[in-house]
N, CA, C and O atoms as a CHARMM CRD file, in Angstrom:
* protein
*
  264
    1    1 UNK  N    175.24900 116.08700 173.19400 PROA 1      0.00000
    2    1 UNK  CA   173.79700 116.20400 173.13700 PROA 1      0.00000
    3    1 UNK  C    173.44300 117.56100 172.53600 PROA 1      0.00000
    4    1 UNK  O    174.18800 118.46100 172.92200 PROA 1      0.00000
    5    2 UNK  N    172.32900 117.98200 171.54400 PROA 2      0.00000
    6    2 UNK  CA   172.23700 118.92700 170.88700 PROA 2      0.00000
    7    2 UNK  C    171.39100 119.52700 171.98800 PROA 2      0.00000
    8    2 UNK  O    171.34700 119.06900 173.13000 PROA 2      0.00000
    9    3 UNK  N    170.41600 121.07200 171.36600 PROA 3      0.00000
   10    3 UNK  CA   169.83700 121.90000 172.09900 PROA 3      0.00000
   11    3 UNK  C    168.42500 121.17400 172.00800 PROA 3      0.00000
   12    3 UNK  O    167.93200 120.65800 171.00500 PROA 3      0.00000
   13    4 UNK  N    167.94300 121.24500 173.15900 PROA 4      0.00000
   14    4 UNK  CA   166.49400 120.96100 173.64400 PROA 4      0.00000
   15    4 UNK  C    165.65400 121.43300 172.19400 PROA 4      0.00000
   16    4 UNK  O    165.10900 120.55200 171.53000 PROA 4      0.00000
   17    5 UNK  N    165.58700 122.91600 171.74300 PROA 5      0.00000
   18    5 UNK  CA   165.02200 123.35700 170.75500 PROA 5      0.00000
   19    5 UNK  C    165.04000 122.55500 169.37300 PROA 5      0.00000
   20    5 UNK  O    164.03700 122.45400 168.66700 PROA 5      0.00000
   21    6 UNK  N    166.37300 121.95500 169.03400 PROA 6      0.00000
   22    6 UNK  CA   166.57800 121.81100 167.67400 PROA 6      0.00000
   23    6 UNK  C    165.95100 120.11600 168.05500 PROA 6      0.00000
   24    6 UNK  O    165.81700 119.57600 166.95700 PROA 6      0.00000
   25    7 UNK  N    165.63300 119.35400 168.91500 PROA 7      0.00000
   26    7 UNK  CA   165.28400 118.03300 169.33600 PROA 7      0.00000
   27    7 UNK  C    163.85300 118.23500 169.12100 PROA 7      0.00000
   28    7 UNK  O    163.42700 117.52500 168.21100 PROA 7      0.00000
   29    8 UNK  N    162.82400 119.11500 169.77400 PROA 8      0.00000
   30    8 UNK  CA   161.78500 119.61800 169.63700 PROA 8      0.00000
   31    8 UNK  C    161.32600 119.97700 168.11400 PROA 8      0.00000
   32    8 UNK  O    160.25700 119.77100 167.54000 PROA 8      0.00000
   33    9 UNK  N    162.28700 120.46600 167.76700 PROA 9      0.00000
   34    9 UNK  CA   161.72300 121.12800 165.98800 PROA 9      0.00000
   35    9 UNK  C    161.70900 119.65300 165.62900 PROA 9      0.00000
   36    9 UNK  O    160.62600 119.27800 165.17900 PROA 9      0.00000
   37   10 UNK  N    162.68900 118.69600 165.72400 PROA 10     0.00000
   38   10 UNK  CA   162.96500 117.51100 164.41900 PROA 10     0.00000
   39   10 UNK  C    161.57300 116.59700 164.85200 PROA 10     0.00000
   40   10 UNK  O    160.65900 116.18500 164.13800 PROA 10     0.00000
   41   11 UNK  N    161.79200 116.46900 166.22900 PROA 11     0.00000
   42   11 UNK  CA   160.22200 114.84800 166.66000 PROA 11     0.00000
   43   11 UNK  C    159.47600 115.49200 166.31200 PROA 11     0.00000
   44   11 UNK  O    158.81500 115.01000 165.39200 PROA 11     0.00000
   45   12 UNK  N    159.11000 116.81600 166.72800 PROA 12     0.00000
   46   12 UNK  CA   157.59400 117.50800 166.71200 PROA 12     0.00000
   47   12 UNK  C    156.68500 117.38800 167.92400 PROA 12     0.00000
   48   12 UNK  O    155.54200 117.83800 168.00000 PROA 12     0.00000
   49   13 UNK  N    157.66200 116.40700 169.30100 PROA 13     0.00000
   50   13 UNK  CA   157.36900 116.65800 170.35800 PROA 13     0.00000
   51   13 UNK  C    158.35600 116.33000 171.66400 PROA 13     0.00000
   52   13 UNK  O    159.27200 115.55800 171.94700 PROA 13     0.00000
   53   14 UNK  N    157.49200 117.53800 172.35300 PROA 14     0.00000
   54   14 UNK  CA   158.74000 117.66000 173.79400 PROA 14     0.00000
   55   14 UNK  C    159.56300 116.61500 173.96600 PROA 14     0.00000
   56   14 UNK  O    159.40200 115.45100 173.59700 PROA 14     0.00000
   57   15 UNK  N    160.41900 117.08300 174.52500 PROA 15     0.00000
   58   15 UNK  CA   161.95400 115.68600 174.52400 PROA 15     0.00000
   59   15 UNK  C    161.95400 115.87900 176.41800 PROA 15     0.00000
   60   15 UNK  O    161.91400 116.89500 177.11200 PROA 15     0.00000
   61   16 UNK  N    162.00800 114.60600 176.73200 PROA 16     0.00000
   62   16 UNK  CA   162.19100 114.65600 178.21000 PROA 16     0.00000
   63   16 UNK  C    163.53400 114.52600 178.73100 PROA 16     0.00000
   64   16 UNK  O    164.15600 113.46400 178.73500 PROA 16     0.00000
   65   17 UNK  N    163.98500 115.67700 179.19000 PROA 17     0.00000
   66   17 UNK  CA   165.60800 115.39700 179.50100 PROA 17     0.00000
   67   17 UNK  C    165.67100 114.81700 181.10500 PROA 17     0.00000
   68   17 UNK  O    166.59300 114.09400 181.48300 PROA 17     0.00000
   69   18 UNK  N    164.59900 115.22600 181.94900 PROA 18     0.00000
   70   18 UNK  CA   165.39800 114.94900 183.17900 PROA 18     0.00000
   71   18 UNK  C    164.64800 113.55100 183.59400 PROA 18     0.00000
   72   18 UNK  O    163.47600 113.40500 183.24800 PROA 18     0.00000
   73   19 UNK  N    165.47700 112.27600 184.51200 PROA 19     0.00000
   74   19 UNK  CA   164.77000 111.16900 184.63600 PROA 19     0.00000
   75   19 UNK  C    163.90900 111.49300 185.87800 PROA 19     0.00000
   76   19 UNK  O    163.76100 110.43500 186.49000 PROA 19     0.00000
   77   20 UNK  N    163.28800 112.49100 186.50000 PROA 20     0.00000
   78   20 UNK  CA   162.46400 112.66800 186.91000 PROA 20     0.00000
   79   20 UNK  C    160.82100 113.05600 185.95500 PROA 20     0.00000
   80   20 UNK  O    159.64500 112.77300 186.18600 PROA 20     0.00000
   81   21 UNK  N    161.48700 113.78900 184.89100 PROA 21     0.00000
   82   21 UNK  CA   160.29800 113.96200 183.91200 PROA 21     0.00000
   83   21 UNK  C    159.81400 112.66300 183.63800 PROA 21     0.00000
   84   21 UNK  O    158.64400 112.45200 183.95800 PROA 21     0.00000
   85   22 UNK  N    160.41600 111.80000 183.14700 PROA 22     0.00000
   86   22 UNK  CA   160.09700 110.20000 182.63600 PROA 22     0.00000
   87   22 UNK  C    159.50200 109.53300 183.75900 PROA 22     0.00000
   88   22 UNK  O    159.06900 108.40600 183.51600 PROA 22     0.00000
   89   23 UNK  N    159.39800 109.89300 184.74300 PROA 23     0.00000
   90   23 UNK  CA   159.38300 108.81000 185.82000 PROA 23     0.00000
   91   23 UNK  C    157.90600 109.16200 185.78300 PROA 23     0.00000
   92   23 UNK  O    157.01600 108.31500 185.70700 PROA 23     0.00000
   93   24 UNK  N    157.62100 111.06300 185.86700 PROA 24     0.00000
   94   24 UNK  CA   156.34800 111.38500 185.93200 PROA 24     0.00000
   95   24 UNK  C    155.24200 110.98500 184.99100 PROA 24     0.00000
   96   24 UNK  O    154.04300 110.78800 185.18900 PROA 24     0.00000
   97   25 UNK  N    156.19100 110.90400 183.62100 PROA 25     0.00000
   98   25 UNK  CA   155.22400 110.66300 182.21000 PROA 25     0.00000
   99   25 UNK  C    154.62800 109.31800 182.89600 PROA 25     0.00000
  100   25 UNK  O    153.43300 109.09300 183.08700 PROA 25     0.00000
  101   26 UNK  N    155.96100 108.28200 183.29700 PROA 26     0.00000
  102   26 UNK  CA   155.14100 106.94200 183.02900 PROA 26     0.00000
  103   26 UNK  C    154.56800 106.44700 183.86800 PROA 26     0.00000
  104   26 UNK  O    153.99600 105.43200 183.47000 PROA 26     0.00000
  105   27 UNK  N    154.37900 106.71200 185.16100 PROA 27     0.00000
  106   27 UNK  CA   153.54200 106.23600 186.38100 PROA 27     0.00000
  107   27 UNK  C    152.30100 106.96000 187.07000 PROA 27     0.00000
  108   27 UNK  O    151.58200 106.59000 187.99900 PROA 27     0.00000
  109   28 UNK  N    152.29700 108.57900 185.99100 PROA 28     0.00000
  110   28 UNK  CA   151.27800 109.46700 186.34400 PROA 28     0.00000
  111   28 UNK  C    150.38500 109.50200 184.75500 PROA 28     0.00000
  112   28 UNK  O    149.18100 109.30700 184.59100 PROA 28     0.00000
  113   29 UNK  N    151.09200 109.71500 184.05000 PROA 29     0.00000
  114   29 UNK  CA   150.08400 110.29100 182.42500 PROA 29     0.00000
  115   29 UNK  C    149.85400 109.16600 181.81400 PROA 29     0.00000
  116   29 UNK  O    148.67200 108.94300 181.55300 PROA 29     0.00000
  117   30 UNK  N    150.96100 108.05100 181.37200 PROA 30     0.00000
  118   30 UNK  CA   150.78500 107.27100 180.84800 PROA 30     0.00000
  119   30 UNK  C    149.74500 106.33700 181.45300 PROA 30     0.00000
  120   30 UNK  O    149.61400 105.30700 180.79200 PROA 30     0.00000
  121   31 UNK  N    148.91700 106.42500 182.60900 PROA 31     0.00000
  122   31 UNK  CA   147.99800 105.34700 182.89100 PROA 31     0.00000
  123   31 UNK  C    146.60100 106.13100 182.80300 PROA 31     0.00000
  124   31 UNK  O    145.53900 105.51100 182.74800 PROA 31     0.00000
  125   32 UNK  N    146.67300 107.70200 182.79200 PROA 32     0.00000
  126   32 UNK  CA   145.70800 107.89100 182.62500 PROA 32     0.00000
  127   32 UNK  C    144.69900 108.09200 180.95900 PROA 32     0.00000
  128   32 UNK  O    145.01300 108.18800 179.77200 PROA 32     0.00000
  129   33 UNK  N    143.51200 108.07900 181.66900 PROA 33     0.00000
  130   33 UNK  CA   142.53900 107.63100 180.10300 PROA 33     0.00000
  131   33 UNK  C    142.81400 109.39500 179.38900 PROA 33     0.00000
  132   33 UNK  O    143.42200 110.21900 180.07200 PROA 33     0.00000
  133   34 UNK  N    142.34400 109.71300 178.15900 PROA 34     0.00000
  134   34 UNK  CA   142.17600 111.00200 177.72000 PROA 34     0.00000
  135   34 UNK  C    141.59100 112.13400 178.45400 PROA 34     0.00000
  136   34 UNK  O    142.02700 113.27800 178.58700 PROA 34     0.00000
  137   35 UNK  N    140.52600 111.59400 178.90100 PROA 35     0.00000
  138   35 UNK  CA   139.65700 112.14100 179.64000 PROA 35     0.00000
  139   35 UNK  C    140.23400 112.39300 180.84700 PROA 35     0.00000
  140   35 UNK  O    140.02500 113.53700 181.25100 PROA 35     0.00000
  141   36 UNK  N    140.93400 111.65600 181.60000 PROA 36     0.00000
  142   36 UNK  CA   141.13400 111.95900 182.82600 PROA 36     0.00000
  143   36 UNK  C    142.92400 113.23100 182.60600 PROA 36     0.00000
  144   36 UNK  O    143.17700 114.13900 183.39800 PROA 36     0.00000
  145   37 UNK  N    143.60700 112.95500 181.66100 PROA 37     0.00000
  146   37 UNK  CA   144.64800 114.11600 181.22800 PROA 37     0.00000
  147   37 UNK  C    144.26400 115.42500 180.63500 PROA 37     0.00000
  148   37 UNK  O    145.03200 116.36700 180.43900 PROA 37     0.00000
  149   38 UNK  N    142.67800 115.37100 180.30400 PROA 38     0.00000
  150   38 UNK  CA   141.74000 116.68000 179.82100 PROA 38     0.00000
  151   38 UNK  C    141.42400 117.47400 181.37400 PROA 38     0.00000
  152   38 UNK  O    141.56400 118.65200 181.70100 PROA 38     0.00000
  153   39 UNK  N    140.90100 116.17800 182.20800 PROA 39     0.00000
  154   39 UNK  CA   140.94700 117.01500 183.19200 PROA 39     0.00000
  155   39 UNK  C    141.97200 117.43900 184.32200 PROA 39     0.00000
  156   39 UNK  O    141.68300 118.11100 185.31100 PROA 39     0.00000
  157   40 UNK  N    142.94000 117.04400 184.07600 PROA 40     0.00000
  158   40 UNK  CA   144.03100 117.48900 185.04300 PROA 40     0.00000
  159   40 UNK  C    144.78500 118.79400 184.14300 PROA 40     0.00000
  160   40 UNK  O    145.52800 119.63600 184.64700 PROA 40     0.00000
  161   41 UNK  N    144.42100 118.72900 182.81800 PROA 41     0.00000
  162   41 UNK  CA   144.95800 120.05300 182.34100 PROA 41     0.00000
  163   41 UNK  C    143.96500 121.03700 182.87300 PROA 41     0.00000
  164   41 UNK  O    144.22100 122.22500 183.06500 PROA 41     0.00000
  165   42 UNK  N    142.96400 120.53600 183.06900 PROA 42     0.00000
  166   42 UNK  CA   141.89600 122.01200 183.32100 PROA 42     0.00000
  167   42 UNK  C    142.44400 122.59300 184.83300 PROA 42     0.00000
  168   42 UNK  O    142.70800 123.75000 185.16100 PROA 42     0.00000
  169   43 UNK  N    142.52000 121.11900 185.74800 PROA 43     0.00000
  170   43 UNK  CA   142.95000 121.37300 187.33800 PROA 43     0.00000
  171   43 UNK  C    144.13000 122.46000 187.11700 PROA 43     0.00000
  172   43 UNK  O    143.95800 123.64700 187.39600 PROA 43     0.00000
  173   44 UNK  N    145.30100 121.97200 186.61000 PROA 44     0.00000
  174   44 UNK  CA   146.48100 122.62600 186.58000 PROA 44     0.00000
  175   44 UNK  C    146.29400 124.02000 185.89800 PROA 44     0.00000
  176   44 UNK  O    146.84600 124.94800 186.48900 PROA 44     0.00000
  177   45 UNK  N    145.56800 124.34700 184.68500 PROA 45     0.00000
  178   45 UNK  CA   145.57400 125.44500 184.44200 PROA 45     0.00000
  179   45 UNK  C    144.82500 126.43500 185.44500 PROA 45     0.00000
  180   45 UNK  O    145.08500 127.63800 185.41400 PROA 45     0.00000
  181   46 UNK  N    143.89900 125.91100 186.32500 PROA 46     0.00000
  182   46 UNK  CA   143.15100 127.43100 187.31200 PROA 46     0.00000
  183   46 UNK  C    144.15100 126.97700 188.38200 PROA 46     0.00000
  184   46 UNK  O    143.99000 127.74500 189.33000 PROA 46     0.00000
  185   47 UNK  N    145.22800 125.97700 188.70600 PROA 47     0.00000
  186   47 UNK  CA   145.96900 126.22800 189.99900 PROA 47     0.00000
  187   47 UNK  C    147.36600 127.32800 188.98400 PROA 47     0.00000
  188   47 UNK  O    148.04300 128.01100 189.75200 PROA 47     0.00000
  189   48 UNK  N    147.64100 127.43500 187.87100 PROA 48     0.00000
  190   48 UNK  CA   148.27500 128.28700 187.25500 PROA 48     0.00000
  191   48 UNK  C    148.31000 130.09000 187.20300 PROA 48     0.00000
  192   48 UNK  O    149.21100 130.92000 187.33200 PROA 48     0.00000
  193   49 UNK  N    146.49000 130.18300 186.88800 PROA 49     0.00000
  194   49 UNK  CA   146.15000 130.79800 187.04900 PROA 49     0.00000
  195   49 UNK  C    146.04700 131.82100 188.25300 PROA 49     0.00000
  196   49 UNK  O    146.09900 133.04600 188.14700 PROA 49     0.00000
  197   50 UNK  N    145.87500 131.01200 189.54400 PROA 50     0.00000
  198   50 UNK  CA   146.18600 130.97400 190.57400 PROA 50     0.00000
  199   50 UNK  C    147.09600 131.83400 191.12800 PROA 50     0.00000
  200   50 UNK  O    147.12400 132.96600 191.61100 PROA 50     0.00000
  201   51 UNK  N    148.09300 130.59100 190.81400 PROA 51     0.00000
  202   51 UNK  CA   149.68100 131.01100 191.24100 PROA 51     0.00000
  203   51 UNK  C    150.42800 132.07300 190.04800 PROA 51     0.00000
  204   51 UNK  O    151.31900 132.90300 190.23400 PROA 51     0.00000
  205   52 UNK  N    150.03800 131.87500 189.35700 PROA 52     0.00000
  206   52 UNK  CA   150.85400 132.84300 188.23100 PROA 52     0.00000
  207   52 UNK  C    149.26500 134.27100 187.65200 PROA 52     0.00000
  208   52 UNK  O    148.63500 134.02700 186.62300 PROA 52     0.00000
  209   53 UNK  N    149.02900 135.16500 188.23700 PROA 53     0.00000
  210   53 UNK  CA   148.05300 135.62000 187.71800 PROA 53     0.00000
  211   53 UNK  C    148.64600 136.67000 186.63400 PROA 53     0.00000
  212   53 UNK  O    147.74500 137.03800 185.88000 PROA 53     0.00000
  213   54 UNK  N    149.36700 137.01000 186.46300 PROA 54     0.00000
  214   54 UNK  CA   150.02400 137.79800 185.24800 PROA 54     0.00000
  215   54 UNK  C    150.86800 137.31800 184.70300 PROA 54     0.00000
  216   54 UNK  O    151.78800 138.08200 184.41000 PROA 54     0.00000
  217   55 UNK  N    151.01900 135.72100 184.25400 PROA 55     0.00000
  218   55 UNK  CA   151.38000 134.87000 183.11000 PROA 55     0.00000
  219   55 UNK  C    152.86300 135.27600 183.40800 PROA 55     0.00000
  220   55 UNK  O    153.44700 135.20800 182.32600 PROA 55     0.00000
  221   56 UNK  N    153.53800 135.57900 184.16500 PROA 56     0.00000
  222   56 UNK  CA   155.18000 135.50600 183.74700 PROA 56     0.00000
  223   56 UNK  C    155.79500 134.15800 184.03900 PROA 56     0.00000
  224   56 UNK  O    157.00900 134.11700 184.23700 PROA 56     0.00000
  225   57 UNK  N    155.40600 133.56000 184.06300 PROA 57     0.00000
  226   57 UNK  CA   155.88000 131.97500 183.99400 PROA 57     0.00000
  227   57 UNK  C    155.08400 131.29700 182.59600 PROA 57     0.00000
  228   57 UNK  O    155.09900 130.14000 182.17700 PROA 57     0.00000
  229   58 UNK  N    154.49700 132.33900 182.15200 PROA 58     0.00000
  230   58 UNK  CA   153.59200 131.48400 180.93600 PROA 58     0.00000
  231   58 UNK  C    154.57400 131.07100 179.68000 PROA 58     0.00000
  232   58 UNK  O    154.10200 130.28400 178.85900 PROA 58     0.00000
  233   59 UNK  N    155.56300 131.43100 179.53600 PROA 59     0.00000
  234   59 UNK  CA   156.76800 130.83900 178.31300 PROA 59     0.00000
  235   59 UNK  C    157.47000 129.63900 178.91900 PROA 59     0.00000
  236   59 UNK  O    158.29900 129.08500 178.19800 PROA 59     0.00000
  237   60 UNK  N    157.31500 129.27700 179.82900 PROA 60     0.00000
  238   60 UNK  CA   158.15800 128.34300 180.41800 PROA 60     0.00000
  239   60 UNK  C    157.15300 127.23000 180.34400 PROA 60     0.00000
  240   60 UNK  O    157.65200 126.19000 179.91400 PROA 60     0.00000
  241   61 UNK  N    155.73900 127.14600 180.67400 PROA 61     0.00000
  242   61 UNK  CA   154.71400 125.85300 180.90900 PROA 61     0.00000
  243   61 UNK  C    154.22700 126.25300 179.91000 PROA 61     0.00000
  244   61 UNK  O    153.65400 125.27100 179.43900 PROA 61     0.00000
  245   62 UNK  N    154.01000 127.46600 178.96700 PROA 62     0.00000
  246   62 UNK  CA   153.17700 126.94900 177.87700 PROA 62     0.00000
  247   62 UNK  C    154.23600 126.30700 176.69900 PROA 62     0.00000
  248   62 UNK  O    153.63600 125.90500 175.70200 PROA 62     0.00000
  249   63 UNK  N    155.69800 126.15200 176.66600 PROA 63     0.00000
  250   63 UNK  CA   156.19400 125.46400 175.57300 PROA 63     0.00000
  251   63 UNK  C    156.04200 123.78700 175.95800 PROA 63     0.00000
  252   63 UNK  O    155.88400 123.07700 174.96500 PROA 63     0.00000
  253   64 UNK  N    156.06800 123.19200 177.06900 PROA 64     0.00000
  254   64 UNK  CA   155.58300 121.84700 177.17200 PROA 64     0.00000
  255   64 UNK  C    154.18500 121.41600 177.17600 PROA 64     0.00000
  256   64 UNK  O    153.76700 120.38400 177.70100 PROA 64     0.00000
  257   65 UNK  N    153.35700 122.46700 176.41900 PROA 65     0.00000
  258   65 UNK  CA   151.74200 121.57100 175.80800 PROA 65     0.00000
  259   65 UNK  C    151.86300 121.38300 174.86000 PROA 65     0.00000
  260   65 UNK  O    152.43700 122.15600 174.09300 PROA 65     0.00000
  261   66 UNK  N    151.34800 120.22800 174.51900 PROA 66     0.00000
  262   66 UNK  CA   150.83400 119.39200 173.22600 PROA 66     0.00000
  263   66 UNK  C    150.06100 119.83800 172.87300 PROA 66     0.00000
  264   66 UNK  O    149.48800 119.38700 171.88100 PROA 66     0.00000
């Protein structure tokens, strides 16, 4: 299996390695409308904010946004 990075450069989007990621895509994101994944990015970014107030976790969650 190659590096996460060089998988990412070729699709042009995140590669899900663990079958917990997949499980989340398809029974949590995949049912929701646009609108409702607009607003759970907003939720998640002020619980981010939150929990991370001087961004040192910000290279790690900001390379999995679209």
């Amino acid at each position: 299996m190659g590096d996460q990075d060089d998988v990412e450069a070729n699709s042009g989007a995140p590669e899900c390695w663990m079958p917990s990621c997949e499980a989340v895509r398809r029974h949590v994101l995949d049912v929701l409308t646009d609108e409702q994944v607009d607003q759970l990015r907003e939720i998640t970014d002020a619980m981010l904010r939150r929990l991370d107030p001087d961004e040192t976790l910000g290279p790690v969650y900001r390379r999995h946004d679209t």
